[in-house]
C-alpha positions as a Markdown table, in Angstrom:
| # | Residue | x | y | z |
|---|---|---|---|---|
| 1 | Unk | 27.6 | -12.8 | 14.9 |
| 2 | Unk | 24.7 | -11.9 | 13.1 |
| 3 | Unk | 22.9 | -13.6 | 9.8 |
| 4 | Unk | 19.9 | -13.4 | 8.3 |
| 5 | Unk | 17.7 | -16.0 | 8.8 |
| 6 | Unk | 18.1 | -17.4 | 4.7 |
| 7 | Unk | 21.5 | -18.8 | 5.4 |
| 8 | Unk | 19.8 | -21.2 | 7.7 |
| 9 | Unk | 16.1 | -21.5 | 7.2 |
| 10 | Unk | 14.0 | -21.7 | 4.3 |
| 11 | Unk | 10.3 | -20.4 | 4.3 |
| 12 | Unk | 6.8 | -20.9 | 2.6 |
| 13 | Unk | 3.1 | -18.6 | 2.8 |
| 14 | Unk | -0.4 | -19.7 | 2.7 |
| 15 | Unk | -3.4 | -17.5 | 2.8 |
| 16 | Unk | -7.0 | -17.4 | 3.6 |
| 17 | Unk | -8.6 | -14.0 | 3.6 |
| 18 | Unk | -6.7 | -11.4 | 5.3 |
| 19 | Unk | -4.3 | -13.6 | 6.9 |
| 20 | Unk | -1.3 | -14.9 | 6.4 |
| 21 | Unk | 0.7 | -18.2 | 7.2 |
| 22 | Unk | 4.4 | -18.0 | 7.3 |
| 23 | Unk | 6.5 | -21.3 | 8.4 |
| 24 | Unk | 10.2 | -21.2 | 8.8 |
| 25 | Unk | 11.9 | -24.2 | 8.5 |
| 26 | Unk | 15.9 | -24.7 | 9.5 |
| 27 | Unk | 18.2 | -26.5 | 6.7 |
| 28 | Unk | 19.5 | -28.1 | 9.4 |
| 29 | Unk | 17.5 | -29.7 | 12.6 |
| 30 | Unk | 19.9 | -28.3 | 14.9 |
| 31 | Unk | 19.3 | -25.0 | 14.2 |
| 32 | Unk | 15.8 | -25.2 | 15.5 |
| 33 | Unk | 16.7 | -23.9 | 19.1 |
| 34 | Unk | 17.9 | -21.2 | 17.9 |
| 35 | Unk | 15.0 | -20.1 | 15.5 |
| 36 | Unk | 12.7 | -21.1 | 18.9 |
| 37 | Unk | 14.8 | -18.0 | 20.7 |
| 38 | Unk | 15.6 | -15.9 | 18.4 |
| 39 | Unk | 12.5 | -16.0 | 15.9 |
| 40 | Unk | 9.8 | -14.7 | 18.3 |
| 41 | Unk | 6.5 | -13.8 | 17.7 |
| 42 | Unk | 7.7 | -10.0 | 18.7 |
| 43 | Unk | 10.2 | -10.1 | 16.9 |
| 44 | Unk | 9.0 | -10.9 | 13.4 |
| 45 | Unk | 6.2 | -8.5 | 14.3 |
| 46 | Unk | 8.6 | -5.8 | 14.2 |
| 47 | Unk | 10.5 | -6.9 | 11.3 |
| 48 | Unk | 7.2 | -7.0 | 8.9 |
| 49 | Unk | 5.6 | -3.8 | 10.9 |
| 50 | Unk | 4.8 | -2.1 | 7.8 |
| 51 | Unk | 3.3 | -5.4 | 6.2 |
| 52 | Unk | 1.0 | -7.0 | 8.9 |
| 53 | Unk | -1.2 | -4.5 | 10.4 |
| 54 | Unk | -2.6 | -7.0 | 13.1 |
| 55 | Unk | -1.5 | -9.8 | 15.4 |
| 56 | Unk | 1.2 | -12.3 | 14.7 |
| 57 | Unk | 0.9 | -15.8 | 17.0 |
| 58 | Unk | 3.5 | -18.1 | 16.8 |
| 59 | Unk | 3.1 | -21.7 | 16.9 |
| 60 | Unk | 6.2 | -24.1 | 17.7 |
| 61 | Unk | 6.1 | -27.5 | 15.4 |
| 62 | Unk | 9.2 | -29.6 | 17.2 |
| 63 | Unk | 8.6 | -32.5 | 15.6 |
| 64 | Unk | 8.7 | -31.3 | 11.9 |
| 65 | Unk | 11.3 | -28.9 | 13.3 |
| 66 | Unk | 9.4 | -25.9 | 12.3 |
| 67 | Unk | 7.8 | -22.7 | 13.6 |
| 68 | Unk | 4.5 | -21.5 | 12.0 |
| 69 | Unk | 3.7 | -17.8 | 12.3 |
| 70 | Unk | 0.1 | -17.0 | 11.7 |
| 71 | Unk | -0.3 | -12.9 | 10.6 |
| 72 | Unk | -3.6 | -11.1 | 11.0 |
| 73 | Unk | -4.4 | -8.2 | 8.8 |
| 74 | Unk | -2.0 | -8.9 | 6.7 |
| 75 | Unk | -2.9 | -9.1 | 2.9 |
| 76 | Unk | -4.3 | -5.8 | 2.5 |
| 77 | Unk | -7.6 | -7.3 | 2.8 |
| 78 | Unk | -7.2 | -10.6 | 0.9 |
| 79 | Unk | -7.2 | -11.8 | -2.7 |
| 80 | Unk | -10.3 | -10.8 | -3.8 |
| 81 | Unk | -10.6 | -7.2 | -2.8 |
| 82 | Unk | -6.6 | -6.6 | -2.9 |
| 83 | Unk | -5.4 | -4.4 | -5.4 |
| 84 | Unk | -1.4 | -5.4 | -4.5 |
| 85 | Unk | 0.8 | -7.4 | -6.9 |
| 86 | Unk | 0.9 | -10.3 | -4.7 |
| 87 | Unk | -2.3 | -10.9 | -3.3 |
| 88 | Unk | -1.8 | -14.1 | -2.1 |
| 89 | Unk | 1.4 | -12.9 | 0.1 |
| 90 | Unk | 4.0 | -15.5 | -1.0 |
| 91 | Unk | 7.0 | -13.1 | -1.6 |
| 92 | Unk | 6.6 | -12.5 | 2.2 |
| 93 | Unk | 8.3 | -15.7 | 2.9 |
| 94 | Unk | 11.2 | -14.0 | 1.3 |
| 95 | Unk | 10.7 | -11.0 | 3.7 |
| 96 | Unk | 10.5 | -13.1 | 6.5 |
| 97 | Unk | 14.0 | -14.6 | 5.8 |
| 98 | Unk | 15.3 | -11.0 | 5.3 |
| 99 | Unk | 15.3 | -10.9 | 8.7 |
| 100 | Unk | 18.7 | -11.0 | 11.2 |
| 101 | Unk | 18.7 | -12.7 | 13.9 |
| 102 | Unk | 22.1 | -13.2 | 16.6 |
| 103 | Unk | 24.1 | -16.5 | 16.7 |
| 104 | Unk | 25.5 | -16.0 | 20.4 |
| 105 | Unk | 23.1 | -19.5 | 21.0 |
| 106 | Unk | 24.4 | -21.1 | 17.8 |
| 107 | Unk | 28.0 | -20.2 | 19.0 |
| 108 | Unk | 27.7 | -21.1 | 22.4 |
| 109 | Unk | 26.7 | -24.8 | 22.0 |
């Protein structure tokens, strides 16, 4: 089965400059595994191709559970020279949890 990543995860942005932070936090703790499989840095990189023109690292936060995505290049620039409605890149939490990811883990535990 296949959901998007809204129905069990909720997200938040940051900026500085040109780069954005993205961290994806499950509703439920359990759900972390499958976020850490599913969610990859690849991954997201491909969802927001035509958003963050650079690198996307990932960084794995077990104890909060939570992942933390940090996306270069990403804010056409950054708030001061941007000329996009949301300079400061928060509606791309939402995009983030647009994503699908496959349950197979979730299902099989």
């Amino acid at each position: 089965m296949r959901i998007k990543l809204y129905d069990i995860a909720h997200s938040r942005a940051g900026d500085k400059g040109n780069t954005l932070t993205l961290s994806l936090i499950p509703y439920n703790a359990d759900d972390y595994p499958l976020l850490c499989t599913r969610v990859t840095a690849e991954a997201v990189s491909r969802h927001l191709e035509y958003i963050v023109k650079g690198e996307i690292t990932r960084y794995e936060l077990p104890n909060l559970p939570a992942l933390q995505f940090v996306c270069q290049q990403a804010l056409t620039g950054g708030v001061t020279t941007s000329l996009t409605m949301d300079t400061h890149g928060k509606s791309l939490s939402y995009a983030l949890l647009e994503m699908w990811v496959d349950t197979e883990l979730m299902d099989t535990e």
